[in-house]
PDB file as gemmi writes it, atoms N, CA and C in Angstrom:
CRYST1    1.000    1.000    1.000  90.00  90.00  90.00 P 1                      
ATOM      1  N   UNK A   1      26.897   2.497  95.610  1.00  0.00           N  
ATOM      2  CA  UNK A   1      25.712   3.115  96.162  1.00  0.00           C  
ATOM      3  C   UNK A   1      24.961   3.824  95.039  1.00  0.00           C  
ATOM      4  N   UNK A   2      23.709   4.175  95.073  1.00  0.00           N  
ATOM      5  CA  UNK A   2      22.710   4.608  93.818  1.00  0.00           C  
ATOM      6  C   UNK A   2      21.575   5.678  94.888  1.00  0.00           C  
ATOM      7  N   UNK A   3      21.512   6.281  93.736  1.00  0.00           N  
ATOM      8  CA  UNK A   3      20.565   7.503  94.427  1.00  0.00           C  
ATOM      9  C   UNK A   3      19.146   7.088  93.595  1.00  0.00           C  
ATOM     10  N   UNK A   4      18.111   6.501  94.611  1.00  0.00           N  
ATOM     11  CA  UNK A   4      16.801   6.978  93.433  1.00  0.00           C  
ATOM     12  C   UNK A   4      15.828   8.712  94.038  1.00  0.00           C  
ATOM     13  N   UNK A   5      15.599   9.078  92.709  1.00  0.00           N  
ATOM     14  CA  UNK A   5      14.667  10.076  93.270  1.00  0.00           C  
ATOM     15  C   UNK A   5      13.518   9.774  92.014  1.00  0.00           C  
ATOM     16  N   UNK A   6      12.523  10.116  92.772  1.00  0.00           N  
ATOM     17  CA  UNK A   6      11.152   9.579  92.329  1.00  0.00           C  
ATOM     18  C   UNK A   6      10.033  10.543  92.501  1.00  0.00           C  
ATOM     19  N   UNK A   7       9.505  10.984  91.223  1.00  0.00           N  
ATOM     20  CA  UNK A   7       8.590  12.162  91.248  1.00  0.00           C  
ATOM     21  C   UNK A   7       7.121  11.606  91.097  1.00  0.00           C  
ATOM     22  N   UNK A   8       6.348  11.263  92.443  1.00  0.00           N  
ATOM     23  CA  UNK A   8       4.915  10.907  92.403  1.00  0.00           C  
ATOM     24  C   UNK A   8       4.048  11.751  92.435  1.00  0.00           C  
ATOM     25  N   UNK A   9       2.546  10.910  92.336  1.00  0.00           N  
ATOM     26  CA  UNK A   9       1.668  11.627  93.339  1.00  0.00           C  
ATOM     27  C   UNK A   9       1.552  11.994  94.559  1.00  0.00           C  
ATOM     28  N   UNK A  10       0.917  13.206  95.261  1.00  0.00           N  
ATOM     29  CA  UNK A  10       1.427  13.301  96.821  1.00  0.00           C  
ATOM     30  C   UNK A  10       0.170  12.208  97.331  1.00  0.00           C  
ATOM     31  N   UNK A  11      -0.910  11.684  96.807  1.00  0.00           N  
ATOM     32  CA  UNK A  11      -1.967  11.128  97.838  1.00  0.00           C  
ATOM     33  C   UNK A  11      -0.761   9.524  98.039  1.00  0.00           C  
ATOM     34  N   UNK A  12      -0.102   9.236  97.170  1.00  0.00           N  
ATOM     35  CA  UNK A  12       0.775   8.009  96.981  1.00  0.00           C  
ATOM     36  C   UNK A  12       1.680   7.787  97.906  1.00  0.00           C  
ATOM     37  N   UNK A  13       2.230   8.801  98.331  1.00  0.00           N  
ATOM     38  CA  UNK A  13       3.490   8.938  99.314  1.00  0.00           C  
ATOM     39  C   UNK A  13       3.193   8.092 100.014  1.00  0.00           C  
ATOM     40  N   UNK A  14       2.271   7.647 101.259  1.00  0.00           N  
ATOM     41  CA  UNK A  14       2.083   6.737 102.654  1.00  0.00           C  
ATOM     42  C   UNK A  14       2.434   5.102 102.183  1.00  0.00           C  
ATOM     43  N   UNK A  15       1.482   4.971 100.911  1.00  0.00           N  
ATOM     44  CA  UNK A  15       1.560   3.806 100.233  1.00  0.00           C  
ATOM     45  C   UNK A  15       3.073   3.221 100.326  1.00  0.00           C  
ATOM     46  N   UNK A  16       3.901   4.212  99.647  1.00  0.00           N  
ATOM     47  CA  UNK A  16       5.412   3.815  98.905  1.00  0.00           C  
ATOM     48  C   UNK A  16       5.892   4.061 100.404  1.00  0.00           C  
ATOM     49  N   UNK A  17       6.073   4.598 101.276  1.00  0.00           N  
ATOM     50  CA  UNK A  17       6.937   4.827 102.613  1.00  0.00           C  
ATOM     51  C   UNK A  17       6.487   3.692 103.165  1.00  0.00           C  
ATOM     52  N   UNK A  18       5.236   3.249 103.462  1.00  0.00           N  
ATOM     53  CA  UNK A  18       4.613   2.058 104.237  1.00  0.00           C  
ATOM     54  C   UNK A  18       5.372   0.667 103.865  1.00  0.00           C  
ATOM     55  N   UNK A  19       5.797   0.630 102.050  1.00  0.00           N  
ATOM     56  CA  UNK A  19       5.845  -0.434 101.638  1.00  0.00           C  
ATOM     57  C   UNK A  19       7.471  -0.662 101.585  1.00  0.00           C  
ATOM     58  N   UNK A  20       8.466   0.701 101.406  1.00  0.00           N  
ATOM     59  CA  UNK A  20       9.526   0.385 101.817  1.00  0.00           C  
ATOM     60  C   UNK A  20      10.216   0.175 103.136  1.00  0.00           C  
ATOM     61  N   UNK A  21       9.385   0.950 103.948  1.00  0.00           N  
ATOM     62  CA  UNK A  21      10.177   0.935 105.160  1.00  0.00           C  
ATOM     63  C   UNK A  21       9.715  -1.275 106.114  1.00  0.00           C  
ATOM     64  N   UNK A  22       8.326  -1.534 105.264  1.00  0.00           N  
ATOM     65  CA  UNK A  22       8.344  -2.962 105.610  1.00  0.00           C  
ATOM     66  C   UNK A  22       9.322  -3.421 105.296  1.00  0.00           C  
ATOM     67  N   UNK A  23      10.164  -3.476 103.530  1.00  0.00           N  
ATOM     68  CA  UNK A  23      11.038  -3.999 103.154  1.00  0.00           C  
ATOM     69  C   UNK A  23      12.602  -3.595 103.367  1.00  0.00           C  
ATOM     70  N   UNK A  24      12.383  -2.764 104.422  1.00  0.00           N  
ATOM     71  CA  UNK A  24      14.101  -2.676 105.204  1.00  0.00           C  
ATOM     72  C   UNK A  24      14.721  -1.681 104.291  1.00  0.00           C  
ATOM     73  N   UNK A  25      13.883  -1.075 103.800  1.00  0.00           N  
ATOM     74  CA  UNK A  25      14.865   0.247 103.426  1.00  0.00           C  
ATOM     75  C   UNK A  25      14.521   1.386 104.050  1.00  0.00           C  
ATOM     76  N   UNK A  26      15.204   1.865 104.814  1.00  0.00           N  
ATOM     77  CA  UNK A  26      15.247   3.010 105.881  1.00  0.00           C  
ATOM     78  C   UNK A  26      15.279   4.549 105.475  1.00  0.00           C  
ATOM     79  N   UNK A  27      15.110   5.315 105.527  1.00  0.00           N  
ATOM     80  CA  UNK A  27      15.565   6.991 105.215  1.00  0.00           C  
ATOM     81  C   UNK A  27      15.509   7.475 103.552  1.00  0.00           C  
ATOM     82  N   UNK A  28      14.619   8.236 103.930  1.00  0.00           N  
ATOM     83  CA  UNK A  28      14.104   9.100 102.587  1.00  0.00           C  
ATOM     84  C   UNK A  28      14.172  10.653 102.941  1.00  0.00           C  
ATOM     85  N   UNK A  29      14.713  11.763 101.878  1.00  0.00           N  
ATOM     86  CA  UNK A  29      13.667  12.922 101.970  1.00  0.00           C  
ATOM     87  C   UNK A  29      12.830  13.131 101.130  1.00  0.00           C  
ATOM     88  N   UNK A  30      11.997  13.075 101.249  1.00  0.00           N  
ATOM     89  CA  UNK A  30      10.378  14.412 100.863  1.00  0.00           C  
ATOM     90  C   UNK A  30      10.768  15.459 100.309  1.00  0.00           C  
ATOM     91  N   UNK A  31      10.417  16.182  99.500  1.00  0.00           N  
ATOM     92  CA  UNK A  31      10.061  17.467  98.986  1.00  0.00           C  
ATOM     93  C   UNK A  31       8.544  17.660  98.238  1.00  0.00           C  
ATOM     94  N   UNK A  32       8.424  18.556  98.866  1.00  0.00           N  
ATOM     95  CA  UNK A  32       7.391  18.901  97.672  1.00  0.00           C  
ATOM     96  C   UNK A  32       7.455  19.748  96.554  1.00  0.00           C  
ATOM     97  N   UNK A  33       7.015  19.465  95.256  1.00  0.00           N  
ATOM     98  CA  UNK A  33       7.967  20.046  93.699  1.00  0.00           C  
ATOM     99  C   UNK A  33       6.729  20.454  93.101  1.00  0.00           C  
ATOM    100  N   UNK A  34       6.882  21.169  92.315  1.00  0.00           N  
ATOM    101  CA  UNK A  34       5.683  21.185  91.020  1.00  0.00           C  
ATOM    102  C   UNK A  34       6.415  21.183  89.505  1.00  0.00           C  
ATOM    103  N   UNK A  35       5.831  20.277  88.578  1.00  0.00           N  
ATOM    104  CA  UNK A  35       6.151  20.467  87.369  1.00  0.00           C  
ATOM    105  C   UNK A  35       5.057  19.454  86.310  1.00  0.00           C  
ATOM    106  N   UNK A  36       5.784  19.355  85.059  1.00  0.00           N  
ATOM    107  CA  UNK A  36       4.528  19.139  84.196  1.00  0.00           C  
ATOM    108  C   UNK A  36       5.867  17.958  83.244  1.00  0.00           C  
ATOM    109  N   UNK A  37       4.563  17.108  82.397  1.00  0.00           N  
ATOM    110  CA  UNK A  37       5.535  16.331  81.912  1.00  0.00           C  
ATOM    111  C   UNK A  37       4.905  16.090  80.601  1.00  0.00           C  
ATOM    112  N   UNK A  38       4.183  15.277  80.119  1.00  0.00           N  
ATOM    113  CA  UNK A  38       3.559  14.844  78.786  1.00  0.00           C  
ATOM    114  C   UNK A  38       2.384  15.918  78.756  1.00  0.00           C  
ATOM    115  N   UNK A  39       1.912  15.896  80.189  1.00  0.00           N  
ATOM    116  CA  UNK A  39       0.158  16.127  80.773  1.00  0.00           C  
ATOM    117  C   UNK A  39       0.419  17.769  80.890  1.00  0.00           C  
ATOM    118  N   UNK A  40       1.502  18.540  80.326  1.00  0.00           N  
ATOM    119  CA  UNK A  40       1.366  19.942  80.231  1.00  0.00           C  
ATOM    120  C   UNK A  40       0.513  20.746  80.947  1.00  0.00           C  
ATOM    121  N   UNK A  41       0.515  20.181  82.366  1.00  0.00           N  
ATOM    122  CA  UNK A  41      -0.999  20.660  83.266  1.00  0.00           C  
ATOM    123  C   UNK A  41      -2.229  20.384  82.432  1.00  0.00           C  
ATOM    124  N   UNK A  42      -3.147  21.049  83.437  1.00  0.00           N  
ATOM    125  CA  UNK A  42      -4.904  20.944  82.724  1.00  0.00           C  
ATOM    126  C   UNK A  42      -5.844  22.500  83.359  1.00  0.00           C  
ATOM    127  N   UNK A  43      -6.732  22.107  82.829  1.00  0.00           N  
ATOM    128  CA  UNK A  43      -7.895  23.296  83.140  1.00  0.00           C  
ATOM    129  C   UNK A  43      -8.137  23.117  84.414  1.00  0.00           C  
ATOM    130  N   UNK A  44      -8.614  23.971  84.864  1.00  0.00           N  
ATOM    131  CA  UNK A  44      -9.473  23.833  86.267  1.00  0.00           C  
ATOM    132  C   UNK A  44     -10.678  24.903  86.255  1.00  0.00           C  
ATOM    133  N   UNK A  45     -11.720  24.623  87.183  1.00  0.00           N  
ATOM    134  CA  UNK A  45     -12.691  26.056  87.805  1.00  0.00           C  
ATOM    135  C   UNK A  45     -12.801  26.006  88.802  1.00  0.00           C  
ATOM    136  N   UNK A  46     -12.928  27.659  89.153  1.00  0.00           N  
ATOM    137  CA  UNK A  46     -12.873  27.934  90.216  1.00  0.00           C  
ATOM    138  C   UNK A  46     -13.794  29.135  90.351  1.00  0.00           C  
ATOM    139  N   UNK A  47     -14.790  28.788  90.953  1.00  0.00           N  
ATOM    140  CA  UNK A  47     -15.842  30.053  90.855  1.00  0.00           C  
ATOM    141  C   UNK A  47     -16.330  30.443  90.074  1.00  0.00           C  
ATOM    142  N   UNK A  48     -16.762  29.451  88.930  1.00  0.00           N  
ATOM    143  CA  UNK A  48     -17.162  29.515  87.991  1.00  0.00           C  
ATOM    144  C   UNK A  48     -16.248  30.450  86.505  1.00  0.00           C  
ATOM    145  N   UNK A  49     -14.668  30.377  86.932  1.00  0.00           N  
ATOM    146  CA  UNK A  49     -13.815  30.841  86.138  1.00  0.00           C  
ATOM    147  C   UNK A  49     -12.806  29.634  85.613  1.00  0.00           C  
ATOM    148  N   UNK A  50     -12.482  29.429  84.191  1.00  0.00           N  
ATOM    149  CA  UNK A  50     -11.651  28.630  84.206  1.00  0.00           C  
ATOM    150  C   UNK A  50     -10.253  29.118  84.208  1.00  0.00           C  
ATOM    151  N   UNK A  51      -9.191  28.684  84.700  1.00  0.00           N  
ATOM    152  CA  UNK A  51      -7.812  28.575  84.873  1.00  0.00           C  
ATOM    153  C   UNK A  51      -6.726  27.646  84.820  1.00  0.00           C  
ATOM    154  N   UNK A  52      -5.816  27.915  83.644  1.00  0.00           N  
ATOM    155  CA  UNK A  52      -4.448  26.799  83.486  1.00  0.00           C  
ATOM    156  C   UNK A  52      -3.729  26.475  84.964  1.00  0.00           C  
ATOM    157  N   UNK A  53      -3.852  25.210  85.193  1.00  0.00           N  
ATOM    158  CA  UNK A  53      -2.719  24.911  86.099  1.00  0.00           C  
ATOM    159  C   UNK A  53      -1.325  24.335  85.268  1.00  0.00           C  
ATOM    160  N   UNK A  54      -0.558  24.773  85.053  1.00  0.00           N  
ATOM    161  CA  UNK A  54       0.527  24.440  83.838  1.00  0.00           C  
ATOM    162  C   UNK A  54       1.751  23.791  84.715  1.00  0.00           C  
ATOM    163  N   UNK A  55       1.795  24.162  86.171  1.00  0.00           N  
ATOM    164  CA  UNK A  55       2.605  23.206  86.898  1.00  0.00           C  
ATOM    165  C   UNK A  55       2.195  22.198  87.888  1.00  0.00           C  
ATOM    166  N   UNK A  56       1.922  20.623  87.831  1.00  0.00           N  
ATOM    167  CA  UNK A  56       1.133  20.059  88.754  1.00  0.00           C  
ATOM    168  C   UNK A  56       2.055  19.765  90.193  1.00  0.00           C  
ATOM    169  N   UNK A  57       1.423  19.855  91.350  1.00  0.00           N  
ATOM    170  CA  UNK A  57       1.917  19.547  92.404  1.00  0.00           C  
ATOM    171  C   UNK A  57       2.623  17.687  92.586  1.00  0.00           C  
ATOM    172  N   UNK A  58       3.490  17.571  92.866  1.00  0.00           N  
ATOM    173  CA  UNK A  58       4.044  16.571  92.687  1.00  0.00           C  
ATOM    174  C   UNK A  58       4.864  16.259  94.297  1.00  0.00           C  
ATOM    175  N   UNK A  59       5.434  15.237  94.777  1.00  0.00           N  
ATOM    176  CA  UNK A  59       5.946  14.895  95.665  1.00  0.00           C  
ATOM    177  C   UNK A  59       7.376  14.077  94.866  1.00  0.00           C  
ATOM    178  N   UNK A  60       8.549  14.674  95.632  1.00  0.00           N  
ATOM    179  CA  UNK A  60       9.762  13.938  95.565  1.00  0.00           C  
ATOM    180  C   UNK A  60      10.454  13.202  96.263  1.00  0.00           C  
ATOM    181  N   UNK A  61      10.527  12.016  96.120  1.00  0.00           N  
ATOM    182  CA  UNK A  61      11.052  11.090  96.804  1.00  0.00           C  
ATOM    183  C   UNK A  61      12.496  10.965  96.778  1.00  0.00           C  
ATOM    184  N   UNK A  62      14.008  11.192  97.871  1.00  0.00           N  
ATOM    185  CA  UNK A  62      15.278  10.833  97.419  1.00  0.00           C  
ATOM    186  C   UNK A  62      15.568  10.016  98.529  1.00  0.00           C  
ATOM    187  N   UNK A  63      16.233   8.304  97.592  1.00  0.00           N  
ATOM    188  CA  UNK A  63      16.773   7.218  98.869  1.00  0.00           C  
ATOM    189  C   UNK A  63      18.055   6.826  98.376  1.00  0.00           C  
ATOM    190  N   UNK A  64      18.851   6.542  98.847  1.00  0.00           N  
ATOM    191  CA  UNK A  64      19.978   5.925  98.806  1.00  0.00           C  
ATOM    192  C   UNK A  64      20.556   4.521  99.501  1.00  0.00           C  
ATOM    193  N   UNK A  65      20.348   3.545  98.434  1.00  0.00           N  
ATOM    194  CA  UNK A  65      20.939   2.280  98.999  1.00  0.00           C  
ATOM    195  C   UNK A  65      21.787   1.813  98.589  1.00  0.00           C  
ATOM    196  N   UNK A  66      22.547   0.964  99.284  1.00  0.00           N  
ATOM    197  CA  UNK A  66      24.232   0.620  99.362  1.00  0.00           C  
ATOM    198  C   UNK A  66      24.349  -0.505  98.202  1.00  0.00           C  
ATOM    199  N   UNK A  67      23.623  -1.341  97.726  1.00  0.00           N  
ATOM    200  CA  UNK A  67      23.826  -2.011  96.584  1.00  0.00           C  
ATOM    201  C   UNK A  67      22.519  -2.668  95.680  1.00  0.00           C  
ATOM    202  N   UNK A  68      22.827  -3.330  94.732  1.00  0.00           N  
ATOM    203  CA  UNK A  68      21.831  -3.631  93.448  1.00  0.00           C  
ATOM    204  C   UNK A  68      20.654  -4.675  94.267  1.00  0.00           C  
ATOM    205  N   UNK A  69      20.959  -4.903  95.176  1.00  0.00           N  
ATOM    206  CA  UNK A  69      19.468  -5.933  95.953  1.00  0.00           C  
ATOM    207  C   UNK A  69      18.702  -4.799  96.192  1.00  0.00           C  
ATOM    208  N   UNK A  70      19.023  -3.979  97.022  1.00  0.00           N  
ATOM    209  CA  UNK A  70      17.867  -3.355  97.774  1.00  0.00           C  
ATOM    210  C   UNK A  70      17.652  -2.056  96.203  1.00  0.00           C  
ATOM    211  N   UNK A  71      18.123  -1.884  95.360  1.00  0.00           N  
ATOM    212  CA  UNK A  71      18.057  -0.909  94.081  1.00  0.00           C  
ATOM    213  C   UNK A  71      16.707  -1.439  93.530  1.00  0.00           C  
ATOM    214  N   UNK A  72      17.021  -2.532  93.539  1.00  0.00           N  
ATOM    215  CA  UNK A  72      16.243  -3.473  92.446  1.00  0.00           C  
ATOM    216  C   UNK A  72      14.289  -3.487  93.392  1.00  0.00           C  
ATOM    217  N   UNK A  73      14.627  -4.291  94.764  1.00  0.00           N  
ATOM    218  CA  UNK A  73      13.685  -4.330  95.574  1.00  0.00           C  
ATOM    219  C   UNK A  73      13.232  -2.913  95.771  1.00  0.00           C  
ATOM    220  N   UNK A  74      13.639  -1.514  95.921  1.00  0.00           N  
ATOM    221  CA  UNK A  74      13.382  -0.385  95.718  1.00  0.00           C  
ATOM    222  C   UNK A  74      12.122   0.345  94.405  1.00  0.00           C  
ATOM    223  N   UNK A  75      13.149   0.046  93.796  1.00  0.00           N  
ATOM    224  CA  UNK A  75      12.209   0.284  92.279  1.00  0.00           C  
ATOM    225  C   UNK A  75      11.318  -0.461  92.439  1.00  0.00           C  
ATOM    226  N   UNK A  76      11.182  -2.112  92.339  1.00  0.00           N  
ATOM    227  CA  UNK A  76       9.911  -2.705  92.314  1.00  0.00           C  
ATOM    228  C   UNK A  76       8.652  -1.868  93.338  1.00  0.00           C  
ATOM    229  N   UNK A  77       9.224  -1.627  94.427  1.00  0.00           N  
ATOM    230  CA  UNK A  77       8.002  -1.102  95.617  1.00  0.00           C  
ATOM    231  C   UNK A  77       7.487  -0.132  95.066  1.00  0.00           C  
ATOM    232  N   UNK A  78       8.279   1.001  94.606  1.00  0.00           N  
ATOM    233  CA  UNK A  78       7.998   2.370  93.928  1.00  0.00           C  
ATOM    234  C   UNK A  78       7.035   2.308  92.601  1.00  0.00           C  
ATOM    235  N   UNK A  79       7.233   1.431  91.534  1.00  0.00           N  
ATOM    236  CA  UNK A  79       6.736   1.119  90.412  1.00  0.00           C  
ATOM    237  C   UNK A  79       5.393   0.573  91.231  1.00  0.00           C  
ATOM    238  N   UNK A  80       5.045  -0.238  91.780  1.00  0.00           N  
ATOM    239  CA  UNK A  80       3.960  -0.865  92.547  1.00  0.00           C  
ATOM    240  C   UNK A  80       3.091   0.054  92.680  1.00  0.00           C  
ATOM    241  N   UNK A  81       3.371   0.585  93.856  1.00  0.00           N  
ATOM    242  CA  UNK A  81       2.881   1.567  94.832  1.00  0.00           C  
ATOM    243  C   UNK A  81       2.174   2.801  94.328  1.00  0.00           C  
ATOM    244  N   UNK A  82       2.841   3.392  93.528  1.00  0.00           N  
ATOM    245  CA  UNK A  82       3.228   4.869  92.982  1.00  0.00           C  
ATOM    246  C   UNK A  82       1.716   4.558  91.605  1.00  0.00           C  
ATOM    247  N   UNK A  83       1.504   3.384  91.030  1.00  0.00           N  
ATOM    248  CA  UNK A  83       1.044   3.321  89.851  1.00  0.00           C  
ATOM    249  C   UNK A  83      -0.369   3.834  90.090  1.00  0.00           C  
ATOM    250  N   UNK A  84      -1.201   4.300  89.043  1.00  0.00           N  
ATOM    251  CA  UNK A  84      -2.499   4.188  89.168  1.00  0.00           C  
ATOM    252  C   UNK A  84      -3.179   4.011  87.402  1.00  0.00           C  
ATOM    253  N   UNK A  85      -1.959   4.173  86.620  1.00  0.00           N  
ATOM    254  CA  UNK A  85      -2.499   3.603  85.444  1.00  0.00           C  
ATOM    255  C   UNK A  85      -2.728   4.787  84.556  1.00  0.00           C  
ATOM    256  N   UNK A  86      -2.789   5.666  85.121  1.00  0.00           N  
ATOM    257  CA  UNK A  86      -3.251   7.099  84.502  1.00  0.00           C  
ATOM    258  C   UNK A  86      -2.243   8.662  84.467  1.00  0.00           C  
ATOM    259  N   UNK A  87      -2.313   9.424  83.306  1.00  0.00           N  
ATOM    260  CA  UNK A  87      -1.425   9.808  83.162  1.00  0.00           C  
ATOM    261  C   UNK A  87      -0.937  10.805  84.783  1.00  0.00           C  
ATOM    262  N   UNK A  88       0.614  11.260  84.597  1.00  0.00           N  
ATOM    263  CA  UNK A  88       1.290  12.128  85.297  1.00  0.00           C  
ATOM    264  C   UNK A  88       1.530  10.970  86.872  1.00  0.00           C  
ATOM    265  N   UNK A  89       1.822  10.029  86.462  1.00  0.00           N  
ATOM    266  CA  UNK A  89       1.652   8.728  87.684  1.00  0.00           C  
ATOM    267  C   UNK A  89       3.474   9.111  88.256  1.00  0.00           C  
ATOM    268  N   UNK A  90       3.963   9.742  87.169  1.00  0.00           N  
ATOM    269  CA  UNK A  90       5.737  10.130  87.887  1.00  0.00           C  
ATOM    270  C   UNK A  90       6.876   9.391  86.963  1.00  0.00           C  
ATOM    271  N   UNK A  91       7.846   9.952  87.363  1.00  0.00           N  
ATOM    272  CA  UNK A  91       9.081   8.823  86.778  1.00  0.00           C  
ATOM    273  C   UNK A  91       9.803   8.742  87.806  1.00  0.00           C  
ATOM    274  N   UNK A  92      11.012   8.344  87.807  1.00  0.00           N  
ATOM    275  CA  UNK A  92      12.027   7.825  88.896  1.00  0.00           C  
ATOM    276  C   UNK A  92      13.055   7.529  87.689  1.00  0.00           C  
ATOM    277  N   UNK A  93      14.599   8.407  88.752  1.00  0.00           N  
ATOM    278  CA  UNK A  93      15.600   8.289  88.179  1.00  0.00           C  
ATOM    279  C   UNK A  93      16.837   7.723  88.830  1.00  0.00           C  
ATOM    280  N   UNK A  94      17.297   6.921  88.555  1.00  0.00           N  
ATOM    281  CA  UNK A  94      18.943   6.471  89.366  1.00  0.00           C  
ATOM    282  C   UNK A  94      19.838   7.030  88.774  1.00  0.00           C  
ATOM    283  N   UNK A  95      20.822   7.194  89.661  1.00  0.00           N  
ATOM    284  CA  UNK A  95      22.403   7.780  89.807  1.00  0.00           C  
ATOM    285  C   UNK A  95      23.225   7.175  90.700  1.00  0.00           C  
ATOM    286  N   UNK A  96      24.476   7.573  90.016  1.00  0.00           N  
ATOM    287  CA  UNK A  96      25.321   6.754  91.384  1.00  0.00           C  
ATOM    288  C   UNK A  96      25.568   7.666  92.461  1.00  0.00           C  
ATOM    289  N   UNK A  97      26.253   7.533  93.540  1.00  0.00           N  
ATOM    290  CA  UNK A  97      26.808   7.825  94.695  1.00  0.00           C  
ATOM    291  C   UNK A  97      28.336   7.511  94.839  1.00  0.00           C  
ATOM    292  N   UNK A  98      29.295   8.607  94.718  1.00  0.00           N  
ATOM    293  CA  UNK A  98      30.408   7.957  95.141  1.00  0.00           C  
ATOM    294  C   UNK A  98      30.497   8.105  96.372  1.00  0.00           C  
ATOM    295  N   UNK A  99      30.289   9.438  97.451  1.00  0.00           N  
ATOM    296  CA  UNK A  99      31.288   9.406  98.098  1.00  0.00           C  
ATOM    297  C   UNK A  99      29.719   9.786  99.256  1.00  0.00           C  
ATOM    298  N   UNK A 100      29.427   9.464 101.064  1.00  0.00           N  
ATOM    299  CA  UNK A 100      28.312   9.950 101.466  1.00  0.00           C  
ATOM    300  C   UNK A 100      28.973   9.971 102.808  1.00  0.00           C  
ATOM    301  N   UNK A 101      29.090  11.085 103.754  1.00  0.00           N  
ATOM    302  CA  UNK A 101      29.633  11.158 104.634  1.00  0.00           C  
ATOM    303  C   UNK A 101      28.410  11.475 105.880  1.00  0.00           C  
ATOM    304  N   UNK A 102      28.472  10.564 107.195  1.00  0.00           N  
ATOM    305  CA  UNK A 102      27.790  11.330 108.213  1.00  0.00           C  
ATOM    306  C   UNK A 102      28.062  12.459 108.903  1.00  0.00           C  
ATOM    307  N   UNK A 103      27.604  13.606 108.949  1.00  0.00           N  
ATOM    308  CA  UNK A 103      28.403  14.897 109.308  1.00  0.00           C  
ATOM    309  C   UNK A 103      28.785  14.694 111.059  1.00  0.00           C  
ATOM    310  N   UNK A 104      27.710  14.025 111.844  1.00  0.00           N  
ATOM    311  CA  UNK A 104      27.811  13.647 113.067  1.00  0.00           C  
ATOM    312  C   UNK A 104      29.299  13.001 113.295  1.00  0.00           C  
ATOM    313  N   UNK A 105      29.352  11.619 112.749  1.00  0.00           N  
ATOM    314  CA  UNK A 105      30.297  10.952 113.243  1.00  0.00           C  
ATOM    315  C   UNK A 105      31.544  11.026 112.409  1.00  0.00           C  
ATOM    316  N   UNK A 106      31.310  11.197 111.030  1.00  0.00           N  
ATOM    317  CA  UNK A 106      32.472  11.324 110.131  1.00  0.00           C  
ATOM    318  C   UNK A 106      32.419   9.862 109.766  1.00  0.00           C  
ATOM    319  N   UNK A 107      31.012   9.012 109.845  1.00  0.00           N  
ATOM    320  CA  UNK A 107      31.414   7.579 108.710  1.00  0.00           C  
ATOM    321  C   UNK A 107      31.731   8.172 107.817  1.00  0.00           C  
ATOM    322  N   UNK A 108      31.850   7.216 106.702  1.00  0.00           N  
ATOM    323  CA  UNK A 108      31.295   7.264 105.456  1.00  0.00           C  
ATOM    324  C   UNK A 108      31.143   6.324 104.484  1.00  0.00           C  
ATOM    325  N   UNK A 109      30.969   6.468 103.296  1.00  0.00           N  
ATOM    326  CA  UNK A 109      30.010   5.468 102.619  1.00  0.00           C  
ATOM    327  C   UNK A 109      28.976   4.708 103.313  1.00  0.00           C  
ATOM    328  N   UNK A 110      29.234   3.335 102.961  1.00  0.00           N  
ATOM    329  CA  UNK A 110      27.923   2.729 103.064  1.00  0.00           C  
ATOM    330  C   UNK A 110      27.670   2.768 105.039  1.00  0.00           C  
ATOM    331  N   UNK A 111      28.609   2.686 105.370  1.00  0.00           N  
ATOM    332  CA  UNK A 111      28.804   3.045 107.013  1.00  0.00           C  
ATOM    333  C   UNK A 111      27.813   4.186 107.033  1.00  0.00           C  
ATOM    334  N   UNK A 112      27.716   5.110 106.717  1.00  0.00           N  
ATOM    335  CA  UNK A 112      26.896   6.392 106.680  1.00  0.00           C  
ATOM    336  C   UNK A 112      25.892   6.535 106.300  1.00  0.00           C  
ATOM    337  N   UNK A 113      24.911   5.511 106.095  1.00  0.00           N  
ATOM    338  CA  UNK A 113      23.635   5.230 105.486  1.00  0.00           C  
ATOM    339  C   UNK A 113      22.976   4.560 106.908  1.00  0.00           C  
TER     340      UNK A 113                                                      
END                                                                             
């Protein structure tokens, strides 16, 4: 099992949920995060004052699927979806999963997904 979590844009989110949940991958959480990456934030105005935004609002994506098909088909949707060509577009990271228990029933592993 592999964990992706994936730090986008928030207008992006519907896109990437729309396009995985067509392709049969089920259950995500959301967060909403702020941080900065190459793009060290930017200027802004506001009332005719300028001000550093040094942490940008970002959306976090975490899914977990049971093997390298749906990993692979995962990433592709995300890389797709998520892109716009321009900087602070996100990264996405995998990890493994050893052990994932349903607290309800007491599956676990891939049973528990």
């Amino acid at each position: 099992m592999k964990k992706i979590e994936a730090i986008i844009k928030p207008f992006k989110l519907e896109d990437v949920k729309d396009a995985l949940v067509a392709a049969g991958i089920e259950g995500m959480t959301v967060s909403e995060v702020k941080g900065y990456g190459r793009q060290q934030g930017h200027s802004e105005l506001y009332r005719g004052a300028e001000y550093v935004v040094e942490f940008i609002p970002k959306v976090k994506l975490e899914i977990v699927v049971s093997n390298d098909h749906y990993l692979n088909l995962a990433l592709d949707i995300i890389k797709e979806q998520a892109k716009t060509g321009k900087i602070g577009d996100g990264k996405i990271f995998v990890s493994d999963i050893t052990k994932t228990i349903r607290i309800r029933t007491g599956e676990e592993d891939e049973e528990a997904l």
